[in-house]
C-alpha positions in Angstrom: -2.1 51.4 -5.1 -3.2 54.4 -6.4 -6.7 56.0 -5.8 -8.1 55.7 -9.5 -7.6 52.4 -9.3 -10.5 52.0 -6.3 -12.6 54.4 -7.6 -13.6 57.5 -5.5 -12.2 56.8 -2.1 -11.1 59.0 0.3 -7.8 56.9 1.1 -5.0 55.8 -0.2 -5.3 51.8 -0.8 -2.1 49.6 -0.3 -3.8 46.6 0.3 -6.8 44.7 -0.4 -7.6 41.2 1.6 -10.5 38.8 1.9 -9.7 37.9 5.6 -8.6 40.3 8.1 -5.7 39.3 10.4 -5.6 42.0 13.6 -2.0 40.8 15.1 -0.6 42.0 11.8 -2.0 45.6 12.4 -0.6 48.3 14.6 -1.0 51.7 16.2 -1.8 54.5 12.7 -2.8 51.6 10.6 -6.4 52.5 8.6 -8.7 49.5 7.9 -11.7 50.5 5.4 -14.6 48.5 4.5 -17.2 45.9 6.8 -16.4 44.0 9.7 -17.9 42.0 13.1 -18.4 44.6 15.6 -16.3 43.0 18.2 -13.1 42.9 15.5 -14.1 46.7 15.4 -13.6 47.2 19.1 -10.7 45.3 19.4 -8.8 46.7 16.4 -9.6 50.6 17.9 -8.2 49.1 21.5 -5.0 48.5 19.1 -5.1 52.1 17.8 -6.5 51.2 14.4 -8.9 53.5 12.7 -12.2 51.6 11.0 -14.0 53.3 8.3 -17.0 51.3 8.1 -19.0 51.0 4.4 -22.6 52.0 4.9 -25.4 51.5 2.5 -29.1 52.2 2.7 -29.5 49.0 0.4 -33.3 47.8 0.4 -34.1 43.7 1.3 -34.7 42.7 -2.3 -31.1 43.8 -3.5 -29.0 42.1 -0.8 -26.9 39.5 -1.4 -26.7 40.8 -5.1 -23.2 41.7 -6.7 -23.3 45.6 -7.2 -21.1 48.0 -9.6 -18.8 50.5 -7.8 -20.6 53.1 -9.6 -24.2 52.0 -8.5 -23.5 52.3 -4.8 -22.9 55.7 -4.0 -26.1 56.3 -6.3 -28.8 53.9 -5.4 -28.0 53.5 -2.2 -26.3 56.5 -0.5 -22.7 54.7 -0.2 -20.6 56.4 2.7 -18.0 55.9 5.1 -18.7 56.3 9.0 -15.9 56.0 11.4 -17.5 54.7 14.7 -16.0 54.8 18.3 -16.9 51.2 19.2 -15.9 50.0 22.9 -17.1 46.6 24.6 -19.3 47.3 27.6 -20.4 44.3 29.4 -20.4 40.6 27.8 -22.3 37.7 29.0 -20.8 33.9 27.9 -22.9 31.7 25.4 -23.0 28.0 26.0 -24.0 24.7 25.1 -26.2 22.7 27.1 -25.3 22.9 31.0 -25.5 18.9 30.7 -23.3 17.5 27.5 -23.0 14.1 28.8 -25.5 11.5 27.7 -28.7 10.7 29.6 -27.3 7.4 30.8 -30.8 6.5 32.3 -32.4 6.6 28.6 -31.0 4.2 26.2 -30.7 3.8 22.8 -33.2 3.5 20.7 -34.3 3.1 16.8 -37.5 4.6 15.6 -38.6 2.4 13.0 -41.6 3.2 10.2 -44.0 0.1 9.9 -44.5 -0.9 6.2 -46.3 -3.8 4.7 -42.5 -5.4 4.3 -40.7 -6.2 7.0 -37.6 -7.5 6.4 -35.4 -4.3 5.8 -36.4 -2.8 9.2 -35.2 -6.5 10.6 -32.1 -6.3 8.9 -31.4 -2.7 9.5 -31.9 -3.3 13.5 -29.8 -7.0 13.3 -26.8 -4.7 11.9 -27.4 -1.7 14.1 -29.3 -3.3 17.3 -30.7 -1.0 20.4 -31.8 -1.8 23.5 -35.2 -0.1 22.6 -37.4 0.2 19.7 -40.4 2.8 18.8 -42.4 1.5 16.4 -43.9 4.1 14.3 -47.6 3.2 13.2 -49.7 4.8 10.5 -53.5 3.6 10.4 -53.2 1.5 7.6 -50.3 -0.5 8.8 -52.3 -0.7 12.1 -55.3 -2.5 10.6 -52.9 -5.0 8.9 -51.4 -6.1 12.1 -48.0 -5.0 10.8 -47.2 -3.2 14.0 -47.8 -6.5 15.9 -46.0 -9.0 13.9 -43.0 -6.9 14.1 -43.0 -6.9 17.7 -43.9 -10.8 18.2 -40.8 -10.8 16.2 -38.5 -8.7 18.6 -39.9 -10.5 21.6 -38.7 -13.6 20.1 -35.1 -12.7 20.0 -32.6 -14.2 21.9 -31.8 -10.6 23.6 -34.6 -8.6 23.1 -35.1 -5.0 22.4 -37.7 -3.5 24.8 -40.7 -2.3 22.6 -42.1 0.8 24.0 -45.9 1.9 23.2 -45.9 2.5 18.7 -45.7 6.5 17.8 -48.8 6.9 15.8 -47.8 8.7 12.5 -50.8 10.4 10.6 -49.7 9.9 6.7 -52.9 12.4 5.5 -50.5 14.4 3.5 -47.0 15.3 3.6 -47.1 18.3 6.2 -48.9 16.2 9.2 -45.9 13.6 8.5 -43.4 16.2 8.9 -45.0 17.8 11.8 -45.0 14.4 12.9 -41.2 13.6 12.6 -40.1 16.8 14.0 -42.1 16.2 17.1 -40.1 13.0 17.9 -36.6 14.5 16.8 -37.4 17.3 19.0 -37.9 15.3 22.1 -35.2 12.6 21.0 -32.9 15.8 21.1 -33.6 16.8 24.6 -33.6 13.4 25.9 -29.8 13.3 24.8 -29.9 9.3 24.5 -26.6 7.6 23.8 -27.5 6.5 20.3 -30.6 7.0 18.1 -30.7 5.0 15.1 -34.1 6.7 12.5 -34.8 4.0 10.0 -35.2 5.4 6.7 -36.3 2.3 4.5 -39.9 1.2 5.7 -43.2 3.2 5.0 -43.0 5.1 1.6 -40.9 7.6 0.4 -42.7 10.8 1.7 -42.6 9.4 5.4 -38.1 9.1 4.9 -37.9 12.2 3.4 -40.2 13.9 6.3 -37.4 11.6 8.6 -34.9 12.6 7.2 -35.5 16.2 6.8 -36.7 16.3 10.6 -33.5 15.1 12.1 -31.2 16.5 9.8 -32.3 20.1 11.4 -31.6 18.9 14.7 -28.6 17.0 13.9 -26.5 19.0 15.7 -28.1 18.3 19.1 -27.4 14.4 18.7 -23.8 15.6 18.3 -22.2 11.9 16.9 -25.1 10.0 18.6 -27.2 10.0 15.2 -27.4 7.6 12.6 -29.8 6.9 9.4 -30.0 3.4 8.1 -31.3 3.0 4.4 -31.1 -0.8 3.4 -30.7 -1.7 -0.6 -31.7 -5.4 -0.5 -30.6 -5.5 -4.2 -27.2 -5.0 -5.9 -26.8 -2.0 -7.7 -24.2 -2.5 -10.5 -21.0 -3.7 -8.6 -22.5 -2.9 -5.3 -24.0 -5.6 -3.3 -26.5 -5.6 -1.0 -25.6 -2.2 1.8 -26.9 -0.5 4.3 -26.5 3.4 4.2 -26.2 5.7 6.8 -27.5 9.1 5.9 -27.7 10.5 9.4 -24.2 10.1 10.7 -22.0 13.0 10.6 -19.4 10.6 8.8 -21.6 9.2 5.5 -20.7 5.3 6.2 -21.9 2.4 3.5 -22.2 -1.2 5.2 -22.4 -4.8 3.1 -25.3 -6.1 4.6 -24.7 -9.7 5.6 -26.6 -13.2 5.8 -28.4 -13.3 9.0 -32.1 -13.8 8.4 -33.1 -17.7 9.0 -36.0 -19.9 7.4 -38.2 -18.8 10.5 -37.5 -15.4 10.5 -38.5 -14.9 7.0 -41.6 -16.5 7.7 -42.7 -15.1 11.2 -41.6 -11.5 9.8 -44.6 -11.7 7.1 -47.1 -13.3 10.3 -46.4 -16.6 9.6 -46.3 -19.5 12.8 -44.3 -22.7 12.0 -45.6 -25.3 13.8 -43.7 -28.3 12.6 -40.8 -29.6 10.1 -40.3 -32.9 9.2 -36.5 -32.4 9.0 -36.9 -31.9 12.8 -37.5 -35.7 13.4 -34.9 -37.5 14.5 -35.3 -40.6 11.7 -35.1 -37.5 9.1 -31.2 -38.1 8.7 -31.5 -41.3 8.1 -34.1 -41.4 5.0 -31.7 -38.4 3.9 -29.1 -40.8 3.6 -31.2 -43.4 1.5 -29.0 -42.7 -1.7 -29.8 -46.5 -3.2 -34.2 -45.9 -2.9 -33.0 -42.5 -5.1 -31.1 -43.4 -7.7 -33.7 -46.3 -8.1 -36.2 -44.4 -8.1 -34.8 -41.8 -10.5 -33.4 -44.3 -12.7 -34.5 -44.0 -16.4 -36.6 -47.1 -16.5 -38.0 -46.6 -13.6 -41.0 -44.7 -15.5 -42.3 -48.5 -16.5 -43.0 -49.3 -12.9 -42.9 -46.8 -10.7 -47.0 -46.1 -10.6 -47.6 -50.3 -10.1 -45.3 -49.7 -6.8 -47.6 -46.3 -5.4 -50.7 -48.3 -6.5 -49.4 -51.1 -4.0 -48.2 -48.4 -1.5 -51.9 -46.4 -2.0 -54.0 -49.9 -0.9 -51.7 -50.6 2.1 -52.2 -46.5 3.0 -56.4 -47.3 2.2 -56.3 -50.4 4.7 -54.6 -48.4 7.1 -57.2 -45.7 7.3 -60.2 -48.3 7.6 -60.3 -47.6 11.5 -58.9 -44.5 11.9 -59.6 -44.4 15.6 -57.5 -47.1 16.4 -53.6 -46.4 17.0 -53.1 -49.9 15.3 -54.2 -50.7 12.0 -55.9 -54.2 12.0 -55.4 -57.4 10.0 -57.9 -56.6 6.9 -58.3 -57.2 3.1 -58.6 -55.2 -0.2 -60.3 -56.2 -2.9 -57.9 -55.0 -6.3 -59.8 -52.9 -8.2 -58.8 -55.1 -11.2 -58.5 -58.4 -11.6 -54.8 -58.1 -13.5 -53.8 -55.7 -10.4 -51.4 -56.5 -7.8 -53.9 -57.6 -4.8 -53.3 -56.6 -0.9 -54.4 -59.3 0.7 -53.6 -58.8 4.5 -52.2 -55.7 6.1 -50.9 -55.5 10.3 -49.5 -52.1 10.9 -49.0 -51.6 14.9 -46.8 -48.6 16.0 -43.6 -49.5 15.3 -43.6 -52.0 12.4 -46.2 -52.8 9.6 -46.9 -55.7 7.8 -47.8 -55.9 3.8 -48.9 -59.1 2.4 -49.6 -58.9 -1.4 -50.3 -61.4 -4.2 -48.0 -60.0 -7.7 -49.4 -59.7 -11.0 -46.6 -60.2 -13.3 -45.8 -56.1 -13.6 -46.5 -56.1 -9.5 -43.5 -59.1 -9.3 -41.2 -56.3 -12.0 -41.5 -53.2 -9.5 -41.1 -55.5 -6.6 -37.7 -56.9 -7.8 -36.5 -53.8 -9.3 -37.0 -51.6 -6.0 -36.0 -54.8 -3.4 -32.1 -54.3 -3.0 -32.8 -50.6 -2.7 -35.0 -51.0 -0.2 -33.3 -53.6 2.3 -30.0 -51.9 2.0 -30.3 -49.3 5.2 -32.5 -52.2 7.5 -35.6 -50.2 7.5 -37.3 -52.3 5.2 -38.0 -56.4 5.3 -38.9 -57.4 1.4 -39.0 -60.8 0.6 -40.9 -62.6 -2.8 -42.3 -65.8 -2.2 -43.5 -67.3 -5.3 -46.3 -64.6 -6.5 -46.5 -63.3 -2.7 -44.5 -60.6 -1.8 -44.2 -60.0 2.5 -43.2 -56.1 3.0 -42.8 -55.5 6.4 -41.8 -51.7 7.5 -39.4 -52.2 10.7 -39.5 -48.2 11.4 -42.2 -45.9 12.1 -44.4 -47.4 9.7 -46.3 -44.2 9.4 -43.2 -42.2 8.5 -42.1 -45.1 6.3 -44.9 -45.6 3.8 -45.1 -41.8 3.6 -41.6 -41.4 2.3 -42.0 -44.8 -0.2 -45.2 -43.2 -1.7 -43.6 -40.2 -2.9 -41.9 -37.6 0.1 -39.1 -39.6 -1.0 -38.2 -37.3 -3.9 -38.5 -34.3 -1.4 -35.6 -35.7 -0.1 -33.9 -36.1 -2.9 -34.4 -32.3 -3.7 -33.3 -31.0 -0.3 -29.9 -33.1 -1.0 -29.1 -30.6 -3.5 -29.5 -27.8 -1.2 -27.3 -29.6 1.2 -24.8 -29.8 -0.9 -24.6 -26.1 -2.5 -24.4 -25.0 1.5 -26.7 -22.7 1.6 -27.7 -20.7 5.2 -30.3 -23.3 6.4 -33.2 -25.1 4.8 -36.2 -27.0 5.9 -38.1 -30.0 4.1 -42.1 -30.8 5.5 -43.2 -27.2 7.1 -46.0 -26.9 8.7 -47.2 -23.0 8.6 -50.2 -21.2 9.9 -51.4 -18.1 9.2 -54.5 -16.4 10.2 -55.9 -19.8 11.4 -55.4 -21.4 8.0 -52.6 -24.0 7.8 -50.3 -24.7 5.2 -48.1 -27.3 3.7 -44.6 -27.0 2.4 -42.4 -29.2 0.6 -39.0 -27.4 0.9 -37.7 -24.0 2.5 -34.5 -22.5 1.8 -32.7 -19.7 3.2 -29.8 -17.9 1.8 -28.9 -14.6 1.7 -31.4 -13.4 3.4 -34.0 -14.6 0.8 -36.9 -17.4 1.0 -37.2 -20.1 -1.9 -39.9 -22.2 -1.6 -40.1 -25.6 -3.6 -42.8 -27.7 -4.3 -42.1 -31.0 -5.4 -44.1 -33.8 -7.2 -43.2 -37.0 -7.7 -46.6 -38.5 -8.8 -48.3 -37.9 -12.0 -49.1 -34.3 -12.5 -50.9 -33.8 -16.0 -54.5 -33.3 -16.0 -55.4 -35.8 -18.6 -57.7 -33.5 -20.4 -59.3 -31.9 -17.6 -59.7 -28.0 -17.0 -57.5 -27.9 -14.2 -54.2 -30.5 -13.0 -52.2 -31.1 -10.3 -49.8 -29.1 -11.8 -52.4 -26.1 -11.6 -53.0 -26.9 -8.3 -49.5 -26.7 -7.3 -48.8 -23.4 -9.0 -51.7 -22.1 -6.9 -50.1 -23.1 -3.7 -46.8 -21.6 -4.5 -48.3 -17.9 -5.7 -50.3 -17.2 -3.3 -48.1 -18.6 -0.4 -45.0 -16.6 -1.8 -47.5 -13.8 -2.6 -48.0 -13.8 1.6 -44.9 -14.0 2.1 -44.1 -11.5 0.4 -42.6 -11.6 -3.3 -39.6 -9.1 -3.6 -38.1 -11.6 -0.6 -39.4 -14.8 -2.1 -38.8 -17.0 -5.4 -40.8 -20.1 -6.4 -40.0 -23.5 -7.7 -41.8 -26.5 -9.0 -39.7 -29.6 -9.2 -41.9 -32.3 -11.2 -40.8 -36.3 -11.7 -43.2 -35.6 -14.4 -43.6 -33.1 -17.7 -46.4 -30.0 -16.9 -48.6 -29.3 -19.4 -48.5 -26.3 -22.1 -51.3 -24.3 -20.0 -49.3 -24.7 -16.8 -45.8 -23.9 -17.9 -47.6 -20.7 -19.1 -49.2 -20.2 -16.1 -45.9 -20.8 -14.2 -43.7 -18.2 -16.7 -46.7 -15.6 -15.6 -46.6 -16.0 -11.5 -43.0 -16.1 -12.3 -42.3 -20.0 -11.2 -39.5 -21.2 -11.9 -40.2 -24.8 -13.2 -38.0 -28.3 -13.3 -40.4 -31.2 -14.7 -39.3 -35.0 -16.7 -36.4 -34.1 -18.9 -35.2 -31.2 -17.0 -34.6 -32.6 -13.7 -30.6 -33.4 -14.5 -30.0 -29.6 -14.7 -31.3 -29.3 -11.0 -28.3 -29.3 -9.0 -26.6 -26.0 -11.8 -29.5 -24.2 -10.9 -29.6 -24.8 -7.3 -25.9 -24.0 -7.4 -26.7 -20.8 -9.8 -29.8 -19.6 -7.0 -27.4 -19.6 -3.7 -24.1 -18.2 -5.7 -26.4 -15.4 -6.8 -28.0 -14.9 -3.1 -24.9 -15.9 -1.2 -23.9 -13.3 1.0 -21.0 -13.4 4.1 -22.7 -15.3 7.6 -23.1 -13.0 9.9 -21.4 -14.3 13.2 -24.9 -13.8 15.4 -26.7 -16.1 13.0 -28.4 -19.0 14.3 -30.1 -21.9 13.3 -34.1 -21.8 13.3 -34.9 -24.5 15.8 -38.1 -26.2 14.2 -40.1 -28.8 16.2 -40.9 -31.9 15.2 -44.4 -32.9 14.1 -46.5 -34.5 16.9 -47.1 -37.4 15.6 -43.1 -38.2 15.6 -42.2 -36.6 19.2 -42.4 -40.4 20.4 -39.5 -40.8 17.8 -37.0 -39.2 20.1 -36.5 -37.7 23.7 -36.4 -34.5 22.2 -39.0 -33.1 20.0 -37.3 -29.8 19.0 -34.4 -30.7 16.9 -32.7 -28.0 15.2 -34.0 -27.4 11.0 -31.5 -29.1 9.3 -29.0 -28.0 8.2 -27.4 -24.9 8.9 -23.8 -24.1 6.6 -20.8 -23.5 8.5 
């Protein structure tokens, strides 16, 4: 090329290259312009000549692009040929010790938040053999810390807790500082695997997370991963689990493996009991003919004679309460036209109901008696206007389920049928020393619903407040506990609600079936778990429930699984 074309140099250019190949130089070969000095020395050990390109170019302009004419100008532009020889060289490198530290395991440093379930679903996908718990002050005086490990510890292979990292969340720089600490010493422990949970606390505490170990990344070498968990779908994505740590970006479907008692025990709930942990539970499951009886249009006509005969046997029962066996006594009726209880012997394991029939006691009576002594748990025979009811199996259990937990049942068939993870009908919860009731528990997808079912009347006939008011209590401020973005809410009603409490329900966002809208049950049931459904994880297990005390005589055992679980 000729000179013009380069300006004023003192050479004559016949090539101009970005990247600078030495084996394709040779002895009286001239190389103008800026290079490493150890390319230097080794081209001039070739016999190459290097013009270097000075400047005097100040800090602020560096980096800048600069015009040919501004150079020899502004900033003294020259060319220096240096005599550039190696004299001594001393090897860089890595760590003496690359191997992992095999007597320091892997471990997952996970922020406590006032929701636990992503940090549980981001360790059940990516499990360690040890877990740091990192605690701010606030999530301290909540207990979160605590229930989090109770939960851990009650794995089947648990992950050894070591003592929380205390995480001071004043501002934005002491939470850095903070992270920073543990990736430095993560680094130098050189641990097989350390897995930074990016999902729990709030958004300043993963980005101080992430930008901490992102600096040190290099010193985890392929030992480093980041798990952020989307419990939601996002557009045609379902629920994932990102890994922004990794030195390959990997996204994961997250997959069903969260039970009815881990949802519960992972927002400091204890179950104590389930009723579908008793071994006659299958049985009164099975009960299809007391069902469709009891469902049965007309039904409506008698239904409150038969729990106005069911309520004085349950009123006899309870005259001695500190006898096992209830005694031979008699109730007055309340009205002369009522259905009288006459005589009542309930020992523990068969009761017997002696009542005199008003002509609509004698209806209910007939109507419910080949439902009832179809499955041999019942005795019901009408002798003139005396009607002999004798309960052949746990008595207790028995006149519970005829009064109403009957339709509980009838719910939790639904559930059985859509398949869905596991479910649970009659928990007993406690929380804080205050106990709870609840009708129905259902787990799919990794999500709680939480049914409350009444099969009695619910309106408040005029009053302030109804059953129906009472029930939507229960459900909010349970499911508030539990949580909300992990829990949805249903009331199932035999009866209608009133105006006031269908409004109440559409503002704690209840979901409500009542009266006429009980037939479209099972489509939503089926429309819940088809929108929740994710794939079973293979390491998902049943919840293991105990049966309540009062039953454990029922059976030898007295921990039978929570029925059921799907396949």
């Amino acid at each position: 090329m000729a000179m013009s074309d380069h300006g004023r140099l003192p050479f004559t250019i016949d090539e101009a290259i970005e990247h600078l190949d030495p084996d394709t130089l040779s002895k009286g070969d001239v190389v103008v312009g800026t290079l490493p000095v150890g390319l230097i020395a080794k081209l001039q050990s070739r016999g190459v000549t290097f013009w270097a390109l000075d400047l005097d170019m100040p800090r602020e302009d560096r980096g800048e692009s600069q015009s040919r004419l501004k150079l020899p100008l502004a900033y003294n532009a020259r060319f220096t040929c240096y005599d550039v020889r190696p004299q001594k060289a001393t090897q860089v490198s890595g760590d003496p010790e690359e191997a992992p530290n095999a007597s320091q395991p892997a471990i997952s440093l996970i922020p406590v938040s006032s929701g636990l379930v992503p940090a549980a679903l981001a360790w059940l996908h990516k499990p360690t053999p040890q877990v740091a718990l990192l605690q701010t002050m606030d999530m301290q005086r909540q207990g979160k810390p605590d229930v989090l490990k109770r939960w851990f510890e009650r794995r089947s292979n648990p992950p050894t807790v070591v003592p929380p990292f205390s995480w001071d969340d004043t501002s934005y720089e002491s939470l850095l500082e903070g992270a920073e600490q543990w990736s430095t010493t993560l680094a130098k422990e050189r641990r097989p695997a350390v897995v930074v949970h990016l999902t729990g606390g709030n958004k300043p505490m993963s980005i101080a997370l992430l930008r901490a170990f992102v600096k040190k990344a290099y010193a985890f070498r392929d030992g480093l991963s980041g798990p952020y968990v989307h419990t939601s779908p996002s557009g045609s994505r379902v629920p994932h689990i990102e890994d922004l740590l990794s030195s390959a970006y990997t996204v994961e479907p997250i997959r069903s493996i969260l039970n009815v008692r881990d949802l519960f025990e992972l927002e400091g709930f204890e179950i104590v009991s389930a009723d579908s942990a008793s071994a006659g539970f299958q049985k009164r499951l099975g009960r299809t003919a007391v069902f469709d009886t009891m469902m049965a249009v007309d039904a409506a006509h008698w239904r409150s004679h038969w729990y106005r005969m069911l309520d004085a046997a349950e009123k006899l029962a309870r005259k001695d309460p500190t006898k096992e066996a209830w005694k031979t006594g008699v109730l007055n009726p309340s009205k002369a036209s009522d259905t009288s209880l006459v005589k009542a012997k309930v020992e523990p394991r068969q009761a017997s109901f002696q009542y005199t029939l008003s002509a609509e006691g004698r209806a209910a009576a007939t109507r419910l008696g080949h439902a009832l002594t179809g499955d041999g748990h019942i005795e019901f025979k009408i002798e003139g206007d005396v009607l002999n009811l004798v309960l052949k199996v746990d008595p207790s259990a028995e006149l519970n389920f005829l009064k109403g937990k009957w339709m509980e049942y009838w719910v939790a068939r639904h559930f059985e049928a859509s398949n869905v993870d596991e479910w649970a009908v009659g928990l007993d919860v406690s929380r804080g020393g205050i106990r709870n009731d609840i009708d129905i528990a259902v787990a799919c997808g990794n999500r709680l619903l939480l049914v409350e079912v009444k099969s009695g009347q619910i309106r408040g006939d005029g009053k302030d407040d109804s059953k129906g008011a009472e029930a939507l209590y229960k459900l909010d401020s349970i499911a508030g506990a539990l949580g909300g973005q992990f829990c949805d809410r249903w009331l199932v009603s035999l009866n209608s609600l009133t105006l006031a409490d269908r409004n109440r329900a559409e503002a704690q966002k209840i979901q409500i079936y009542a009266g006429a809208e009980l037939p479209s049950l099972r489509s939503a049931v089926d429309a819940w778990v088809e929108k929740n459904r994710l794939p079973r994880d293979d390491s998902f297990k049943p919840s293991g429930f105990p049966a309540p005390k009062s039953r454990a005589t029922e059976s030898k055992s007295s921990t039978a699984n929570g029925r059921p679980v799907r396949k």
